[in-house]
N, C-alpha and C positions, 0 to 999 in steps of 0.2 A: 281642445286646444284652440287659441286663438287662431282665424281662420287665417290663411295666408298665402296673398297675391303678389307677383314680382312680378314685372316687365323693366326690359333693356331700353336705356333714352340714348338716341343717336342725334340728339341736340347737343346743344353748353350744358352744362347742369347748373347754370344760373336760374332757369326757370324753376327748375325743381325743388333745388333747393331753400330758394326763395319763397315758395309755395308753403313748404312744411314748416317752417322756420317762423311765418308772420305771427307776430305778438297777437293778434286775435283770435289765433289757432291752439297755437303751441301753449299747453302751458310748461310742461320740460321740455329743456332743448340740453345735448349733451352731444359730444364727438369721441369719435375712435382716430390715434397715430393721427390725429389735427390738433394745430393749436385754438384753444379756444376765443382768445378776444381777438383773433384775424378772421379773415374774407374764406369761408370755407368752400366755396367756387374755386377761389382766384387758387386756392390750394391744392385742391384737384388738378388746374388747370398749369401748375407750375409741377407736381408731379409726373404729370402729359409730356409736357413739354422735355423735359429731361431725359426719357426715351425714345422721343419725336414722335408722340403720340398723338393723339388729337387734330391731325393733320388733316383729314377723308369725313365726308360729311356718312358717311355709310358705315365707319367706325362705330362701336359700341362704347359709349364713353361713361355709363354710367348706368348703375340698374338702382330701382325702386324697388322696397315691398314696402310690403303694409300688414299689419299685425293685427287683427280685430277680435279678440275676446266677445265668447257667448253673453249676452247680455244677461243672461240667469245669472254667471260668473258673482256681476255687480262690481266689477274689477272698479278700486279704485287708481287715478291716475297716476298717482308715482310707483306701486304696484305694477303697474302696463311699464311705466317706465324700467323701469330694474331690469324685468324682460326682457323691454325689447335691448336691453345695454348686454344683460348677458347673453339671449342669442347672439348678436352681430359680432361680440367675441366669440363664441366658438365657433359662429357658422364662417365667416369672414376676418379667420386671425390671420394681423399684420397688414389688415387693407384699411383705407381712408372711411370712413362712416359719419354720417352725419344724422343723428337719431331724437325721433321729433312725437313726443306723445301729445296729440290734440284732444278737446273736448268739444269741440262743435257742434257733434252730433249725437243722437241719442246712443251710440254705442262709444266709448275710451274708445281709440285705437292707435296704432304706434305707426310711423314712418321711417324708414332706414333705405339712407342714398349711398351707395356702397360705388368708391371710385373704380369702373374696370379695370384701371391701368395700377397693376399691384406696386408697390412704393418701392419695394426691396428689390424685386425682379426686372420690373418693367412689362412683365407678361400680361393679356388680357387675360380678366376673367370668364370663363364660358359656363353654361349651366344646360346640361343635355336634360333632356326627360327624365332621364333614371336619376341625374343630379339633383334634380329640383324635385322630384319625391323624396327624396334622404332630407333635403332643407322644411317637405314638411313634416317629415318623421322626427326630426331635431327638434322641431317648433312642438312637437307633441309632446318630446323626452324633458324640455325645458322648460313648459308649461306645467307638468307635473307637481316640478317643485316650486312653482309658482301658485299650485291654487289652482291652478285651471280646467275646466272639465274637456277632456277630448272629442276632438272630433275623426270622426272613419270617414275621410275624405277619398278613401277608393271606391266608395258608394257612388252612385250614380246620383248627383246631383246637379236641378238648373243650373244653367250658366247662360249668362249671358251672351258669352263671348262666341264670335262666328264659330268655324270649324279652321278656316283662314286665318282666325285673331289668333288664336289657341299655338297654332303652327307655327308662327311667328315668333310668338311669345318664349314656346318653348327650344329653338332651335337662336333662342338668344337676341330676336329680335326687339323692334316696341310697337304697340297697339295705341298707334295716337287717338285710337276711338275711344277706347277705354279714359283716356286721358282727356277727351273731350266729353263725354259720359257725366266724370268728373266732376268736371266744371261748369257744366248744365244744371245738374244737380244742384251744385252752389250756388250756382244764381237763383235758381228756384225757390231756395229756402231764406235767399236773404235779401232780395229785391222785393219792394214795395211797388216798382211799378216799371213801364218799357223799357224806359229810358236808365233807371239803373241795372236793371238784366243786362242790355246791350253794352252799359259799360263796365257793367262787371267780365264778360266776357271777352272784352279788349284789353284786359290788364294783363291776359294770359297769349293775348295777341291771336283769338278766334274774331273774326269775324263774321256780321249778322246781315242777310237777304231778308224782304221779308214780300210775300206775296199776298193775296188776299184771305186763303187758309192757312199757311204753315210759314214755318222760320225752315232755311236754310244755313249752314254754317262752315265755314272754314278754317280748319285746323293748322296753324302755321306749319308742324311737322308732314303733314298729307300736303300739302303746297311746295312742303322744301324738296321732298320727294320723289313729287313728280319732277319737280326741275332739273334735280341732279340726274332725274334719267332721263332728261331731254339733252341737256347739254354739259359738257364738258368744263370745269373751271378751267380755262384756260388765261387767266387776269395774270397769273403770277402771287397773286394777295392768296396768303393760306386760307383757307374757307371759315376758321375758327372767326378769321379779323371779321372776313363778310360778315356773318352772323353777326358779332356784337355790334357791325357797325347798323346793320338790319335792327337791331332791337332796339339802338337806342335813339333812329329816325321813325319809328314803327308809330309814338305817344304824337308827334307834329305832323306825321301825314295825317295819322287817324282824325287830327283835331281840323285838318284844313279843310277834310272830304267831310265833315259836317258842318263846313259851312255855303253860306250859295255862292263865292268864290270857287272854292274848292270842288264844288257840283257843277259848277259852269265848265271850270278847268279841264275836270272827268268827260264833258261830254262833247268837249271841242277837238278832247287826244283821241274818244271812239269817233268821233266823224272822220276826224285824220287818217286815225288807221284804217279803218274802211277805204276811204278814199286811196289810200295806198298801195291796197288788197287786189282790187278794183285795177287798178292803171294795172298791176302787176301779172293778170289775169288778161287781162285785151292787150300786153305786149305779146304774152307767149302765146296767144291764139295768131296775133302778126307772123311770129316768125314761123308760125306751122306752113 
């Protein structure tokens, strides 16, 4: 069978979407219960809205799989296509789908953005362990008639993923590592040099350290995460606006911190704050 990963995004699903969808990826792109020439985010995100969904940055608003055919297969792409159209019907009938067959890489493989927030009910979707084995036993039963050779994925095979990612994953979380993984990966294969790696990995809104050995990176999902369990929205702004408004200042800071402006600007606010750290520290020794 074609192999098959799902992880839950507790982001917009603008990103995602977006990702699977780009004309240099996709060569079919098709939807489930969506209109096709509309905004299929904005469509997700007006289904949300109708049951007051999408409210909680800790909400599941969206899950991903991905479908990858044995490359013995030789699957070709509208072949994977049909697939993955007819899984997301049977596996996900009457939910929102957004289903995306790319050739980029040396395996076909299919993408499906399946809206949590079910259209008719308004209930979220969940996928326990036992659930998401029956979703790869389906991907088995479907592949069949597809062509597909099977795989015995209750074998003990690599993985990549922690023991933590895995946990996560299946108890309906998302693994922004996996998702950063990703996007490394693409940079790797399609960057010719630093300077487009680094901006290929800004488009996804990762950000790049670099030291004298190694890159470090930051994943906007692992940043937003930590936040929300630092502090509390308390603004009144539903957290959905924050975000969009986050991503769409994200392209003009990124452009300003690369310039000597903007690196000046960075290192005048860490003297600040330090200096502020500082007073903050020899007050409360005062009042002891």
């Amino acid at each position: 069978m074609p192999l098959l990963k799902g992880t839950a995004g507790k982001a917009m699903p603008d990103m995602a979407i977006g990702y699977i969808t780009r004309k240099d990826k996709a060569k079919y792109i098709d939807v489930q219960n969506l209109f096709i020439d509309e905004d299929y985010s904005a469509q997700f995100k007006e289904t949300a809205a109708r049951f007051g969904k999408y409210t909680d940055y800790d909400e599941r608003k969206y899950y991903h799989f991905k479908l990858s055919p044995d490359r013995a297969d030789h699957a070709d792409p509208f072949r994977v296509q049909e697939y993955a159209k007819a899984y997301a019907e049977k596996a996900f009938p009457d939910c929102e789908c957004v289903i995306a067959t790319h050739t980029d890489t040396k395996t076909v493989h299919a993408h499906i953005i399946v809206n949590a927030v079910h259209p008719l009910t308004g209930r979220k979707l969940r996928f326990t362990e036992s659930k998401y084995t029956k979703l790869k036993d389906m991907a088995n039963e479907i592949g069949r008639k597809f062509g597909f050779s099977e795989l015995d994925f209750r074998k003990k095979a690599q993985n990549k993923r922690t023991a933590e990612e895995t946990h996560i994953i299946l108890k309906g979380g998302t693994s922004w590592k996996e998702d950063l993984r990703e996007v490394i990966e693409e940079g790797k294969r399609t960057a010719t040099c630093e300077s487009e790696f680094i901006a290929h990995l800004a488009k996804y809104g990762v950000s790049v350290t670099r030291n004298k050995t190694e890159y470090s990176y930051l994943h906007p999902e692992c940043y937003r995460a930590k936040m929300s369990r630092k502090k509390k929205n308390t603004t009144g702004i539903p957290d959905y606006e924050i975000d969009s408004l986050a991503r769409a200042l994200l392209p003009a800071i990124q452009s300003l911190f690369e310039t000597e402006e903007g690196q000046r600007e960075f290192e005048e606010w860490k003297a600040e704050r330090q200096k502020r750290q500082l007073n903050t520290k020899l007050n409360k020794k005062e009042s002891c």
